[in-house]
N, C-alpha and C positions, 0 to 999 in steps of 0.2 A: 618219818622224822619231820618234813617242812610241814605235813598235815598238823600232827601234835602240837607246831611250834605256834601254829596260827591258830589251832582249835583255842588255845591256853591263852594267846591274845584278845579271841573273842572276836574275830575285825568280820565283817561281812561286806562284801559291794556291790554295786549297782551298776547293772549293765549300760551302754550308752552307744548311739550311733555314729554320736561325735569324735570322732577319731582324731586326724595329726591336723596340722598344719593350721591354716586360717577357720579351718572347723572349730576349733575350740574354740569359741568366741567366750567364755564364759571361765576359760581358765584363767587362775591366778597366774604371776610371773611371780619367783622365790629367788631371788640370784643370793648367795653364799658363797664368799670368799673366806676360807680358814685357812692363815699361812700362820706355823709356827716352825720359827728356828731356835735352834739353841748352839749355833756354833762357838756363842761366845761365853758359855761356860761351861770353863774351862775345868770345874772340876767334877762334871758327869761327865765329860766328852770319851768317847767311845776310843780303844786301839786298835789297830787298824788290823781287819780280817785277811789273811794270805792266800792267796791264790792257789786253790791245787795243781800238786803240780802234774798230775795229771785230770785235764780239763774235760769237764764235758757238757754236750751241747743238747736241746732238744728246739723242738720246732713244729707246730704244728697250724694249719689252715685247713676252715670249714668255710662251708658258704651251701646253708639249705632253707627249702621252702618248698609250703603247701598246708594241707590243712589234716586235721587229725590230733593223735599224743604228741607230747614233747615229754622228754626224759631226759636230762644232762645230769651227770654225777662228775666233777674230777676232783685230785688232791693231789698238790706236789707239795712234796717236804724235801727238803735240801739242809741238810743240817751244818757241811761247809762254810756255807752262803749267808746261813739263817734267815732264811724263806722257807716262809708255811704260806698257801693258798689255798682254800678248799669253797667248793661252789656246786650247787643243786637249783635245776629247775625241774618241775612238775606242771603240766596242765594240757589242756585240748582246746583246738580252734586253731582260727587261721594265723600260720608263723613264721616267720623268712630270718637270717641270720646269716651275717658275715663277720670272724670272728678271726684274731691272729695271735697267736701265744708262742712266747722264743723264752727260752733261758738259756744264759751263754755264762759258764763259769769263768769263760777267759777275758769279759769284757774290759775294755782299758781302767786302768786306776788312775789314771791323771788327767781320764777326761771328765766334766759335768755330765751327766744326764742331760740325753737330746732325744726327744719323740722323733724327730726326723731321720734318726739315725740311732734306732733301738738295739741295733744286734750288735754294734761294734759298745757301744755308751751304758745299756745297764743291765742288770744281773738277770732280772726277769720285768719281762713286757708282755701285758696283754691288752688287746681292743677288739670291740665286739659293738656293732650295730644290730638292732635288734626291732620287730615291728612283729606284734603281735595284735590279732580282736578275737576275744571270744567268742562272736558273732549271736549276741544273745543267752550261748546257755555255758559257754568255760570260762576259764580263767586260769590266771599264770600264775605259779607262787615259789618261790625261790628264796635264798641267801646266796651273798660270798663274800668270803673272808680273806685277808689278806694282813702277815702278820711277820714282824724280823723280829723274830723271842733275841731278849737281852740272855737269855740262859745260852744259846749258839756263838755271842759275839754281835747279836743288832743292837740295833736302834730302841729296842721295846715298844715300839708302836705298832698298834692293829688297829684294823677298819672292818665295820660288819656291817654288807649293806642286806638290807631284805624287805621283799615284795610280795603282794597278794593282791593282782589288777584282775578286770574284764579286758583292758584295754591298756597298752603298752609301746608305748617308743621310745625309745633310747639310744644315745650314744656313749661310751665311755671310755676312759685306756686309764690303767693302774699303773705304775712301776717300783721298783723295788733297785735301789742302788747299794750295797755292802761293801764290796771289793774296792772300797777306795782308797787312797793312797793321802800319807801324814800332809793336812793341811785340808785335803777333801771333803767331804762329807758324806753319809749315809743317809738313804733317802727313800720313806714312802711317801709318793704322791698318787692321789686318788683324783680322779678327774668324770665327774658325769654332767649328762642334759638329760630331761627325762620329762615325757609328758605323759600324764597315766590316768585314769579312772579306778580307783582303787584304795589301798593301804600303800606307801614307799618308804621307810625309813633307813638312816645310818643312825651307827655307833662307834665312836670312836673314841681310846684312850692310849693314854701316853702317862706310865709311870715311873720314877727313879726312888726307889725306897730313900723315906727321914729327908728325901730334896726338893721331888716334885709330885704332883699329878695333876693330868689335863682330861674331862671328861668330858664328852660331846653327844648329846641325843639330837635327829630330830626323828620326827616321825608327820606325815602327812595322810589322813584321809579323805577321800572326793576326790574331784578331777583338777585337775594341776600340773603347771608347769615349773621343773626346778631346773635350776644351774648350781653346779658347788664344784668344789674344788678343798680337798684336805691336803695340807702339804707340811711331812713332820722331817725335819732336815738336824743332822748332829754331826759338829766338825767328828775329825778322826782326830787323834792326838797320839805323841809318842807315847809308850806303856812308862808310869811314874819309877823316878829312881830308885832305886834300893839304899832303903837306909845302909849307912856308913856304919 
């Protein structure tokens, strides 16, 4: 499926020994800030999603390395919640990874969204540091998607990042806020750095049928350094009265 996706792009890259840090002397710097709110209209703003009342939790932590295939496939759907996340990586060469993913049905509804304080603050969190080189003859090629469908009770916003490097570092953490409480907000924020030799793109949209839409490409090929940050924020409002 990521082969097909790239074949049909056409993207190819160029291997390189210049890797992270003050090595890249030749990389671009891309900083992207994309903040959009719409708490203050009032009349797309979302009602507010209920908590199950029986809650559940998951939790997972990796941290691997060495050199050889890499193969990552996951998908969680939470239809409660309305979170969808699905993500693939594919390739060979040298790879290390520390990565932390929580989803917590119970998370508070009155508080904001805090990265320092993931499992009590938002619905689903993930962070994943990542160092990859092909070392001449691989490469890494991937997608993930992260998405709170308006059909469940989100926000309608999704984010689609996807990759095809020789060479790879990154830092990143997503989150997904739903469960919040009248006056709160529902919240995907997307947050990467990423220095790469290769193809790196997002995609990202935000639609309210006959009200709005917000659509966002980039895509970068060559060696580069990016910072971005997507952040789609929608108060919560009481559900509208019943005609009289």
């Amino acid at each position: 499926m990521i082969f097909d996706y790239f074949a049909k792009k056409n993207i190819n890259n160029t291997s390189t020994k210049n890797l992270f840090g003050g090595r890249m002397k030749k990389a671009i710097l891309i900083m992207v800030v994309l903040f959009i709110m719409a708490g203050a209209i009032v009349a797309t703003a979302n009602e507010q999603i209920p908590v199950p009342e029986q809650k559940e939790f998951f939790k997972e932590k990796s941290a691997v390395s060495g050199v050889g295939t890499v193969k990552i496939l996951k998908k969680v759907l939470n239809k409660p919640l309305a979170i969808e996340v699905e993500e693939q990586w594919m390739g060979a060469g040298e790879f290390s990874m520390d990565s932390l993913e929580l989803m917590n049905e119970g998370a508070s509804i009155n508080q904001s969204a805090d990265t320092m304080d993931p499992w009590n603050t938002t619905n689903y969190y993930e962070k994943k540091l990542v160092e990859f080189d092909g070392m001449g003859y691989g490469k890494l090629m991937g997608f993930k998607k992260y998405n709170s469908p308006s059909f469940y009770g989100g926000n309608g916003a999704n984010v689609n990042e996807y990759f095809n490097t020789s060479s790879l570092q990154t830092e990143e953490w997503t989150y997904l806020k739903t469960t919040s409480d009248i006056g709160m907000t529902q919240d995907l924020v997307f947050n990467t750095m990423a220095q790469f030799n290769g193809t790196w793109g997002v995609q990202a949209e935000w639609k309210k049928p006959c009200r709005k839409e917000i659509t966002h490409l980039q895509e970068f090929s060559g060696l580069f350094s990016v910072q971005k940050k997507l952040q789609f924020m929608e108060e919560v409002r009481y559900p509208p009265a019943p005609d009289p």
